[in-house]
Backbone as a printed PyTorch tensor [residue, N CA C, xyz], in Angstrom:
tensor([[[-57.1850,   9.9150,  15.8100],
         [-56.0950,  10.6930,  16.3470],
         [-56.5060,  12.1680,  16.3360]],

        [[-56.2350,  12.7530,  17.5640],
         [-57.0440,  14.0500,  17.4830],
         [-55.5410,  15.0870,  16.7050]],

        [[-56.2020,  15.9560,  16.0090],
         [-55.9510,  16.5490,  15.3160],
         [-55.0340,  18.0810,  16.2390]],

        [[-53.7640,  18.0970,  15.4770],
         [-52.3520,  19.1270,  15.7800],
         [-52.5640,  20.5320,  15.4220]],

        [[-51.6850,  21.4780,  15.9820],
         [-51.7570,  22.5130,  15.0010],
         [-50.5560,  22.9250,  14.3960]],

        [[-49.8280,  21.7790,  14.1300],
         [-49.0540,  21.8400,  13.4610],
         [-49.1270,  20.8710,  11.8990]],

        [[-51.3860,  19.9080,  11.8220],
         [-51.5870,  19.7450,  10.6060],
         [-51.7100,  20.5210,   9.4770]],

        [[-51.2340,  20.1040,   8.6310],
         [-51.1150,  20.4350,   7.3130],
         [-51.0250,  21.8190,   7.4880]],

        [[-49.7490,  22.3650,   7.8890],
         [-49.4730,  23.9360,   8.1360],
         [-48.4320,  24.4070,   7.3270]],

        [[-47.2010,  23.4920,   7.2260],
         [-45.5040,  23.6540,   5.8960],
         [-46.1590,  22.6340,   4.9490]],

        [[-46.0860,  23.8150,   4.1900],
         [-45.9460,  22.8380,   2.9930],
         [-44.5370,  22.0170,   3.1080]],

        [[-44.7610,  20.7250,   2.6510],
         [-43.7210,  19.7760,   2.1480],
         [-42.5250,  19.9370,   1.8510]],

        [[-42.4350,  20.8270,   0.6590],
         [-41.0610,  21.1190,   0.0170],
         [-40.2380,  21.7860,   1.1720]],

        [[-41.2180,  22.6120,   2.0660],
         [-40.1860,  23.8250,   2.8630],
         [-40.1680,  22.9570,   4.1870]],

        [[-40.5930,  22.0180,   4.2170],
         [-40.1080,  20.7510,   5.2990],
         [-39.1680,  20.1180,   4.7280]],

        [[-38.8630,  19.5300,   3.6530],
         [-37.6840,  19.1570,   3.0840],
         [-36.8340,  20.3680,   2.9530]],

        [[-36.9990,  21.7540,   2.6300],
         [-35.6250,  22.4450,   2.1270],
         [-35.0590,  22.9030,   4.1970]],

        [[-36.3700,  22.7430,   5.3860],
         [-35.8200,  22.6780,   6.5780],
         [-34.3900,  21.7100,   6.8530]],

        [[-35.1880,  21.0320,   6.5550],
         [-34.6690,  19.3140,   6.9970],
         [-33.3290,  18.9860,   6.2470]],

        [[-33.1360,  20.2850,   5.4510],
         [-31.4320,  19.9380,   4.1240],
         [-30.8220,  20.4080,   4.9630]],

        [[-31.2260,  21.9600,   5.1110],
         [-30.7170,  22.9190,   6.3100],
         [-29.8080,  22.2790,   7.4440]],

        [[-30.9090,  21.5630,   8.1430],
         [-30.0670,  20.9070,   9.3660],
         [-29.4620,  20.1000,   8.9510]],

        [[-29.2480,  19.1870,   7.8000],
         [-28.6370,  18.2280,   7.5170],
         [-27.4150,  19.0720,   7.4250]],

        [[-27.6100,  20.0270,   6.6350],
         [-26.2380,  20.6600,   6.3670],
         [-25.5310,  21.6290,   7.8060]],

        [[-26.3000,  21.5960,   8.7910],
         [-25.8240,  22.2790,   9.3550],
         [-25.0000,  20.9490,  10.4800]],

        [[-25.5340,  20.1910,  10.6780],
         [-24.9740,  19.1700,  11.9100],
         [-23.6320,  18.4310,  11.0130]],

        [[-23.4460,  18.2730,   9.5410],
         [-22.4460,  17.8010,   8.4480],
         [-21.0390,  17.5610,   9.1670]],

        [[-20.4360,  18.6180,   9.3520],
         [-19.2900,  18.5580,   9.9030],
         [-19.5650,  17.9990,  11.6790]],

        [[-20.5660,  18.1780,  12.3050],
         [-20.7710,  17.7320,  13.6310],
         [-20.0250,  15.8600,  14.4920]],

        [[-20.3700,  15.4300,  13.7140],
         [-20.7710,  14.3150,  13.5370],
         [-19.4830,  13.1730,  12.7650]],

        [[-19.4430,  11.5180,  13.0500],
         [-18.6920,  10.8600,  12.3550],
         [-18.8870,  11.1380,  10.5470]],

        [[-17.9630,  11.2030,   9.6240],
         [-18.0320,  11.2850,   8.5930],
         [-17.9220,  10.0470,   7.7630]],

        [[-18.4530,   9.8490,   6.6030],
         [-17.8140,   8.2880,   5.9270],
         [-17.6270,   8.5040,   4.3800]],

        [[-16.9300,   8.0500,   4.0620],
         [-16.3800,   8.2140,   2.5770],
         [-16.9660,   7.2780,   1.8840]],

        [[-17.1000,   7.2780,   0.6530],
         [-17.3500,   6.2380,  -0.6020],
         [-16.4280,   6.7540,  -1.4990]],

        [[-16.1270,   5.7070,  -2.1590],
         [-14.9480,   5.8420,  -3.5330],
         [-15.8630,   7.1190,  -4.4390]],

        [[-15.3320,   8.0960,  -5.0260],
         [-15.8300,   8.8850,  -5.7620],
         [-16.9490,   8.9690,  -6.9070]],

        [[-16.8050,   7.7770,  -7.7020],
         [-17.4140,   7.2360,  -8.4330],
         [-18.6340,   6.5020,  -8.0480]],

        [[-18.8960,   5.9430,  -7.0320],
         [-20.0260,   5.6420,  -6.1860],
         [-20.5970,   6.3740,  -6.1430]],

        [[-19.9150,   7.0980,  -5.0710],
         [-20.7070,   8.6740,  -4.3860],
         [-21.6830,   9.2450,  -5.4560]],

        [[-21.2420,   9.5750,  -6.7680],
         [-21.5200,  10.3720,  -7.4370],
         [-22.9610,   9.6070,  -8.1250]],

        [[-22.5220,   8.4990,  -8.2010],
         [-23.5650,   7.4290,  -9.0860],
         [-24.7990,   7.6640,  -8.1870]],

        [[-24.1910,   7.3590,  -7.1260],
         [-25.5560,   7.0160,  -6.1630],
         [-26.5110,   8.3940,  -6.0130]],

        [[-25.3530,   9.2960,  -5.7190],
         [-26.0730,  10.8980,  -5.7210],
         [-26.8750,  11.3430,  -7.0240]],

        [[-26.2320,  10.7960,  -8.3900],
         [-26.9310,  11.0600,  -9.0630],
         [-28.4150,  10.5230, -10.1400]],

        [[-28.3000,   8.3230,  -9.2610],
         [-29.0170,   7.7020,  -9.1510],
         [-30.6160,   8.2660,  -8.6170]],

        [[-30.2570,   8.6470,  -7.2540],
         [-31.3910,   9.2740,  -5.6430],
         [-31.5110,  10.1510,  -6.7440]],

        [[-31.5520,  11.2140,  -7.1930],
         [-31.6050,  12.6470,  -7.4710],
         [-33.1000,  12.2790,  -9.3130]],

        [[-32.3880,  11.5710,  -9.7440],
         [-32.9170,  11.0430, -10.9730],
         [-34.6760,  10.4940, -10.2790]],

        [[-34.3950,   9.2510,  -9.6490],
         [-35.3270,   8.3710,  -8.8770],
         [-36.1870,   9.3360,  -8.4640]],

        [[-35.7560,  10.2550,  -7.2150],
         [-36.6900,  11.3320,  -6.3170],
         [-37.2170,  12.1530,  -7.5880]],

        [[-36.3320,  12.4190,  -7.9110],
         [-36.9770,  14.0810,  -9.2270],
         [-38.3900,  13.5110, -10.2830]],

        [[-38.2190,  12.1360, -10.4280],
         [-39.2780,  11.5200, -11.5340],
         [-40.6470,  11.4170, -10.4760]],

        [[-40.0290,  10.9120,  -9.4630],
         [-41.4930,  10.2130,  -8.1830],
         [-42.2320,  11.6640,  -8.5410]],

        [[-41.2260,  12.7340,  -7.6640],
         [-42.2450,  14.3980,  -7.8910],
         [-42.7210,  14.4780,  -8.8420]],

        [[-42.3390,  14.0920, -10.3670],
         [-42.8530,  14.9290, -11.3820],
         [-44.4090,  13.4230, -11.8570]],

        [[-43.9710,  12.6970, -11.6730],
         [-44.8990,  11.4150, -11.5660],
         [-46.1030,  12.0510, -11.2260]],

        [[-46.1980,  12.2310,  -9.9880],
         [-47.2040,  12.4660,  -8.4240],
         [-47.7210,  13.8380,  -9.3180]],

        [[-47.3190,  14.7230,  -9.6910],
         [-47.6090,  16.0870,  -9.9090],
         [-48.3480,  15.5850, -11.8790]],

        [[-47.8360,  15.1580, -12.6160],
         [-48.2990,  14.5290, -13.6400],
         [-49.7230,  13.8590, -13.4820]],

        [[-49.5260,  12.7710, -12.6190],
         [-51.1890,  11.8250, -12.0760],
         [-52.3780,  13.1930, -11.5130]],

        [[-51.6500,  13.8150, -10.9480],
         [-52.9740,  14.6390, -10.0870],
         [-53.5440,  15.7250, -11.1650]],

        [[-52.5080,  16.4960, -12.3090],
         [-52.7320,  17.5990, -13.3840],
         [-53.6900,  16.6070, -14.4140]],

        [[-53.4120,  15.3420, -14.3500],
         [-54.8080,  14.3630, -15.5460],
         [-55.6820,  14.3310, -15.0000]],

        [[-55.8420,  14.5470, -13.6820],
         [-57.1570,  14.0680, -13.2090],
         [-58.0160,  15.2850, -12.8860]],

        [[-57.0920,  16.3360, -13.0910],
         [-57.6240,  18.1220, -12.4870],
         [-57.9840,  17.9630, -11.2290]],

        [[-57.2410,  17.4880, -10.2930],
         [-57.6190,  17.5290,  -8.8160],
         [-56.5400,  18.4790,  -8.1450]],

        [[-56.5850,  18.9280,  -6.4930],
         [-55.8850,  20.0450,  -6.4210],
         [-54.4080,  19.0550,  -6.0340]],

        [[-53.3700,  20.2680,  -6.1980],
         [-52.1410,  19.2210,  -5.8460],
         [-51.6500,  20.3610,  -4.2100]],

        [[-52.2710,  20.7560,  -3.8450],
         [-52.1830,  21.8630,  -2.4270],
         [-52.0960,  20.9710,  -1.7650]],

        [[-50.7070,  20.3850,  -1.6550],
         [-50.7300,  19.7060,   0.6660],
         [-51.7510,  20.1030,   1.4440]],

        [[-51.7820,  21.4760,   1.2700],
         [-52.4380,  21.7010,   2.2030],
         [-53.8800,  21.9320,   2.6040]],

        [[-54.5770,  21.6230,   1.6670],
         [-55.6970,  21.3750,   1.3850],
         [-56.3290,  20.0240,   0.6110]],

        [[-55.9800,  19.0650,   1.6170],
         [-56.4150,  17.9170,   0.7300],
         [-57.7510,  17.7660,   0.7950]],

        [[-58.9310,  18.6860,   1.4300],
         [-60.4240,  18.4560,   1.3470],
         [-60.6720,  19.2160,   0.1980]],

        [[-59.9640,  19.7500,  -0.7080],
         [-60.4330,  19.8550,  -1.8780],
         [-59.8360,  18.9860,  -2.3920]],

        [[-59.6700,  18.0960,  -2.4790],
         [-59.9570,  16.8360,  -3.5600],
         [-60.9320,  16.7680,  -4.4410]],

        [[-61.1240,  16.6320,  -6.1420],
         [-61.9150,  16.2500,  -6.1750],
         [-61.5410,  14.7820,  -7.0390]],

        [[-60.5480,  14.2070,  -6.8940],
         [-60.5890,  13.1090,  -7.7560],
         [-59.4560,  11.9360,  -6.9070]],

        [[-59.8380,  10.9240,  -6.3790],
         [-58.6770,  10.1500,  -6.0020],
         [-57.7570,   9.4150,  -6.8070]],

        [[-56.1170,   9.7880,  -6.7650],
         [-55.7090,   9.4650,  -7.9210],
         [-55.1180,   7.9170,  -7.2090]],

        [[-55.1030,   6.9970,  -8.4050],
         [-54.4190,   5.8450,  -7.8420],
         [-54.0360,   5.0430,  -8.9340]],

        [[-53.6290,   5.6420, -10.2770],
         [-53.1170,   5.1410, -11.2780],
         [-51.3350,   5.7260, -11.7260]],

        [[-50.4440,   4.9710, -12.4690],
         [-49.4260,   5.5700, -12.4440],
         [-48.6870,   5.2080, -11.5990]],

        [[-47.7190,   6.1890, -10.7080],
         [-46.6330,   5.6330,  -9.5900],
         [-47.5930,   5.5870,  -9.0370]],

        [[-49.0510,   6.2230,  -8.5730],
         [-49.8530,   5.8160,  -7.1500],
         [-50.1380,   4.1130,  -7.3860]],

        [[-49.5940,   3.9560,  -8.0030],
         [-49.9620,   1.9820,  -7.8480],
         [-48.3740,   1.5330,  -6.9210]],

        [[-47.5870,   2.3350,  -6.9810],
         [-46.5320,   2.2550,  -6.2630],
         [-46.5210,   2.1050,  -4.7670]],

        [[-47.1550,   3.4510,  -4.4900],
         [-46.7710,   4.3330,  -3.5000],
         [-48.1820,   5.5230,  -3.4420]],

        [[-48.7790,   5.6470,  -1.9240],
         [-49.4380,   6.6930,  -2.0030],
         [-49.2110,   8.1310,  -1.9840]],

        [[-47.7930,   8.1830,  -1.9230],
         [-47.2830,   9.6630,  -1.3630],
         [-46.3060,   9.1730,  -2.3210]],

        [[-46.1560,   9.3220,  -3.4790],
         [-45.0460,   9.6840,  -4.7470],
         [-44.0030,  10.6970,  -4.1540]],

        [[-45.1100,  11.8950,  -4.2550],
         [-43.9790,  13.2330,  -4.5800],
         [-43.7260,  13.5120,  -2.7870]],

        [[-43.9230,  12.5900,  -1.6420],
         [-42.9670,  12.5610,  -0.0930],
         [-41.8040,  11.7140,  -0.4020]],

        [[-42.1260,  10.4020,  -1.2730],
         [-41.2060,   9.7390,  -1.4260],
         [-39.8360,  10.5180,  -2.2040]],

        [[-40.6150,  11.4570,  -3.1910],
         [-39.5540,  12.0510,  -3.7870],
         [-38.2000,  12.9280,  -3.1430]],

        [[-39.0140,  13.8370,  -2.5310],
         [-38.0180,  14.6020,  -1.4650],
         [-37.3520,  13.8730,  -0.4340]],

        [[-37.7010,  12.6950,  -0.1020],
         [-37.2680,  11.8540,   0.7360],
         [-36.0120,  11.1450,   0.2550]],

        [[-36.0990,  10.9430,  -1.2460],
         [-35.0160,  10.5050,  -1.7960],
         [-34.1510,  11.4750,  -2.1880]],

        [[-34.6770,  12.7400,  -2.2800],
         [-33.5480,  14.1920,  -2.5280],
         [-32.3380,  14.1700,  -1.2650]],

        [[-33.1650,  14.2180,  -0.0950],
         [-32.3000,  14.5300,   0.7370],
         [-31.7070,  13.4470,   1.0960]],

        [[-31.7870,  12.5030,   1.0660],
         [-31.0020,  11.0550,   0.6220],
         [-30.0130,  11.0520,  -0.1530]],

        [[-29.8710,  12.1190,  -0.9880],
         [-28.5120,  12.2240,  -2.0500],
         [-28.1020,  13.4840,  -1.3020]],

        [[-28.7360,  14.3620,  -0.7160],
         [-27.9750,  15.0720,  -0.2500],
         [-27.1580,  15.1650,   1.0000]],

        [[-27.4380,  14.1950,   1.8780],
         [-26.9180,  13.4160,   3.1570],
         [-25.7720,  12.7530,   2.3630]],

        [[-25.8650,  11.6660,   1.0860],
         [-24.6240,  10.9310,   0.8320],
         [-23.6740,  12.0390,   0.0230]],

        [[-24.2210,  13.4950,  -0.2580],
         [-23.1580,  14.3860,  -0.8050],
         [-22.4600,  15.2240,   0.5910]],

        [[-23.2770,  15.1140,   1.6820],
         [-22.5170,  15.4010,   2.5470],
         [-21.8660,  14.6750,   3.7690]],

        [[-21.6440,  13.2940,   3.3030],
         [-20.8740,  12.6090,   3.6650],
         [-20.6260,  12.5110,   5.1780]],

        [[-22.0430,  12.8990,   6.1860],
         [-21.7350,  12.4530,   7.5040],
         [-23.3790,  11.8170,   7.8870]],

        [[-23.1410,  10.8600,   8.2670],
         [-23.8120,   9.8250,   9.1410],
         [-25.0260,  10.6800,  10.1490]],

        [[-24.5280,  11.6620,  10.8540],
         [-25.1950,  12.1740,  11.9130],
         [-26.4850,  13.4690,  10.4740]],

        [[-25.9520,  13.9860,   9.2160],
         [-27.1060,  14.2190,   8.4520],
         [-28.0830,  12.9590,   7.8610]],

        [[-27.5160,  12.1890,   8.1290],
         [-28.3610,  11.1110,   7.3060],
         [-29.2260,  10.9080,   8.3830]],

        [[-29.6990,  11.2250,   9.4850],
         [-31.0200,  11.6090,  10.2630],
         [-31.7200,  12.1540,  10.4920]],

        [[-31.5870,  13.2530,   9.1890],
         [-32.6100,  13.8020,   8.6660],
         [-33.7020,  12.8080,   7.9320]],

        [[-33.0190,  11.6150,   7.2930],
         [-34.2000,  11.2400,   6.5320],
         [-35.3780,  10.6820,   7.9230]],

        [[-35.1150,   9.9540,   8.8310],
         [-36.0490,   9.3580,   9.5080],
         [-37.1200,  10.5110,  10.2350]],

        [[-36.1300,  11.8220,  10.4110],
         [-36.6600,  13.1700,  10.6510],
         [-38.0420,  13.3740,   9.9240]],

        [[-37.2980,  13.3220,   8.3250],
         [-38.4600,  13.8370,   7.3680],
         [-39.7140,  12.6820,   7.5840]],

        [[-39.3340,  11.9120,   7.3730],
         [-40.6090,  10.9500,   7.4290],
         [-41.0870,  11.0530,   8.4070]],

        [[-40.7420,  11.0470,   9.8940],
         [-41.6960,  10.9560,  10.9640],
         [-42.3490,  12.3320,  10.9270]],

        [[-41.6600,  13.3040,  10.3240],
         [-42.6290,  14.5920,  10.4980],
         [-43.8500,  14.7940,   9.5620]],

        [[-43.5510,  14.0470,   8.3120],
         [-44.3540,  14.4830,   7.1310],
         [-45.6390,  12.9930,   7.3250]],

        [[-45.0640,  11.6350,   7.7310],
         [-46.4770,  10.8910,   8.0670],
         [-47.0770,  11.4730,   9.3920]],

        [[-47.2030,  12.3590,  10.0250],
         [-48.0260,  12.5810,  11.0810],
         [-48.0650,  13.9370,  10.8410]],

        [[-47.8760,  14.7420,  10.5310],
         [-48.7980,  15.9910,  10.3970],
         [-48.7010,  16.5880,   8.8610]],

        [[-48.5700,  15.4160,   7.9500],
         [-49.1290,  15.8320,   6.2140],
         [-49.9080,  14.6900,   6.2620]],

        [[-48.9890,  13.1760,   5.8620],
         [-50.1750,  12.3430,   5.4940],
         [-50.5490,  11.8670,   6.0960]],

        [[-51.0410,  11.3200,   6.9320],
         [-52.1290,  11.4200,   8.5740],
         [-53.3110,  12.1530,   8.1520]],

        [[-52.8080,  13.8600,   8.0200],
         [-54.2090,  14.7220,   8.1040],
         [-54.5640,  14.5510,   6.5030]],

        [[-53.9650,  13.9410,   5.4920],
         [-54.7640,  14.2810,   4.4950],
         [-55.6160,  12.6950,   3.9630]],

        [[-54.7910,  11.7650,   5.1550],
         [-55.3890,  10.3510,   4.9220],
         [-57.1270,  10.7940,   5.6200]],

        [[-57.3090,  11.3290,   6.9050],
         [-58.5530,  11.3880,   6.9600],
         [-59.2910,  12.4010,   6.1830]],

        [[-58.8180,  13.0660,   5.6330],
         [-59.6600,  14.4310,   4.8500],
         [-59.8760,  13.1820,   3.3840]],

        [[-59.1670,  12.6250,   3.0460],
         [-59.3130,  11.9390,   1.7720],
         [-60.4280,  10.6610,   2.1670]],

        [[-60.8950,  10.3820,   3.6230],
         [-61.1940,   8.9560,   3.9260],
         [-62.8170,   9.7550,   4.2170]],

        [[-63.0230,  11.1160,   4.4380],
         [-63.7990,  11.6580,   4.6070],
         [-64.6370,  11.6250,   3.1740]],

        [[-63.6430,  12.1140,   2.4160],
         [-64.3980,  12.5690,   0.6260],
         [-64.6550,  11.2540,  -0.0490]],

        [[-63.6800,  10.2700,  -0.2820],
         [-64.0280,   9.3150,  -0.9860],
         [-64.5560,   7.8140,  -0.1500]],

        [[-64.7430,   8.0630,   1.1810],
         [-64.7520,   6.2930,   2.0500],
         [-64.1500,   5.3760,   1.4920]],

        [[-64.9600,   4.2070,   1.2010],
         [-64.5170,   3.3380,   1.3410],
         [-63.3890,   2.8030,  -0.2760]],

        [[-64.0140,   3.3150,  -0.7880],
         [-62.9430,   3.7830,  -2.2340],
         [-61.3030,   4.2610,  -1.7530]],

        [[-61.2080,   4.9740,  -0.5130],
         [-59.7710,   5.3080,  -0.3980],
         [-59.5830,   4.0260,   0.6170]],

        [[-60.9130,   3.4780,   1.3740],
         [-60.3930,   2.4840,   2.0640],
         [-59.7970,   1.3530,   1.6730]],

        [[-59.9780,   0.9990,   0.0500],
         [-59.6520,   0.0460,  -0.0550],
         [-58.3980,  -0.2310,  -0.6250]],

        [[-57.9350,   1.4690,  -1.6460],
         [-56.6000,   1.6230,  -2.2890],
         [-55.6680,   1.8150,  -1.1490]],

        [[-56.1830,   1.9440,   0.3160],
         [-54.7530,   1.8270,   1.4270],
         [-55.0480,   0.6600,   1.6140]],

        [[-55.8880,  -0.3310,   1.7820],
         [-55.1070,  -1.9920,   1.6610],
         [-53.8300,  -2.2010,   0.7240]],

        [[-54.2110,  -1.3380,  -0.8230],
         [-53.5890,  -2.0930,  -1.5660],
         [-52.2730,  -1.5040,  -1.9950]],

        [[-52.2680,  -0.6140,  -1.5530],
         [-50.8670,   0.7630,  -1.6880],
         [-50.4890,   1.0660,  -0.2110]],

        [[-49.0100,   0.8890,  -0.4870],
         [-48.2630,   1.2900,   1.1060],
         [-48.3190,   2.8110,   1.2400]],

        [[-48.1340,   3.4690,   2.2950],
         [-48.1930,   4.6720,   2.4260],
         [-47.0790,   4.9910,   1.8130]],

        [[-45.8460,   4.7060,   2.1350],
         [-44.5060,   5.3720,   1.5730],
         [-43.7600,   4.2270,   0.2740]],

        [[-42.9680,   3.1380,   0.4890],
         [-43.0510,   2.1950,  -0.1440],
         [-42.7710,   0.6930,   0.0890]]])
């Protein structure tokens, strides 16, 4: 896939704190839906728990191994991590923010933000992990070839 110039250019987080933005901005736009209070809250504070550990997981695995944790530079790699949640999931800390704004769509209670999440993902697998799957397939071959048989990209 020939290569964007819009690879590996936002960092992550400020693609997720985009992507809240519009969530919050289309909120009132859109059909709204309720959950009993006590749900709401569980679930919001379920997602929030879940996402917050994946990040600190992902950021934990890469600080043991002293490899860089820069999105945006995944050709400095120097260590492929695949122990920990990466036995999960290859993108921990995408999954994480993915599940942030997942509680923050069900705290804002309309349907038309909750399309942000398919947002985030289609933006972050094609111009984050896309470009850092070949920069990583470059450094380690067939070693990363074989932990994407065995690990889903997201989950």
């Amino acid at each position: 896939m020939p290569t964007c110039w819009l690879d590996l250019k936002i960092p992550p987080p400020i693609v997720g704190v985009l992507v809240a933005i519009a969530m919050w901005a289309v909120a009132k736009v859109g059909p709204q839906f309720s959950l009993e209070l006590q749900v709401r809250y569980a679930l919001i504070g379920t997602l929030i728990v879940v996402g917050v550990s994946f990040d600190l997981l992902g950021l934990v695995a890469f600080r043991a191994l002293r490899t860089t944790i820069n999105p945006l530079k995944p050709d400095h790699a120097s260590a492929l991590v695949t122990s920990g949640v990466y036995r999960v999931t290859r993108n921990p800390m995408y999954v994480g923010v993915m599940l942030l704004l997942f509680a923050w769509g069900i705290y804002l209670s309309s349907l038309l933000s909750l399309a942000g999440l398919p947002i985030f993902v289609m933006y972050i697998t094609r111009f984050q992990i896309q470009p850092e799957e070949r920069a990583l397939e470059n450094i380690f071959g067939e070693e990363f070839s074989n932990y994407k048989k065995r690990v889903r990209r997201w989950l």
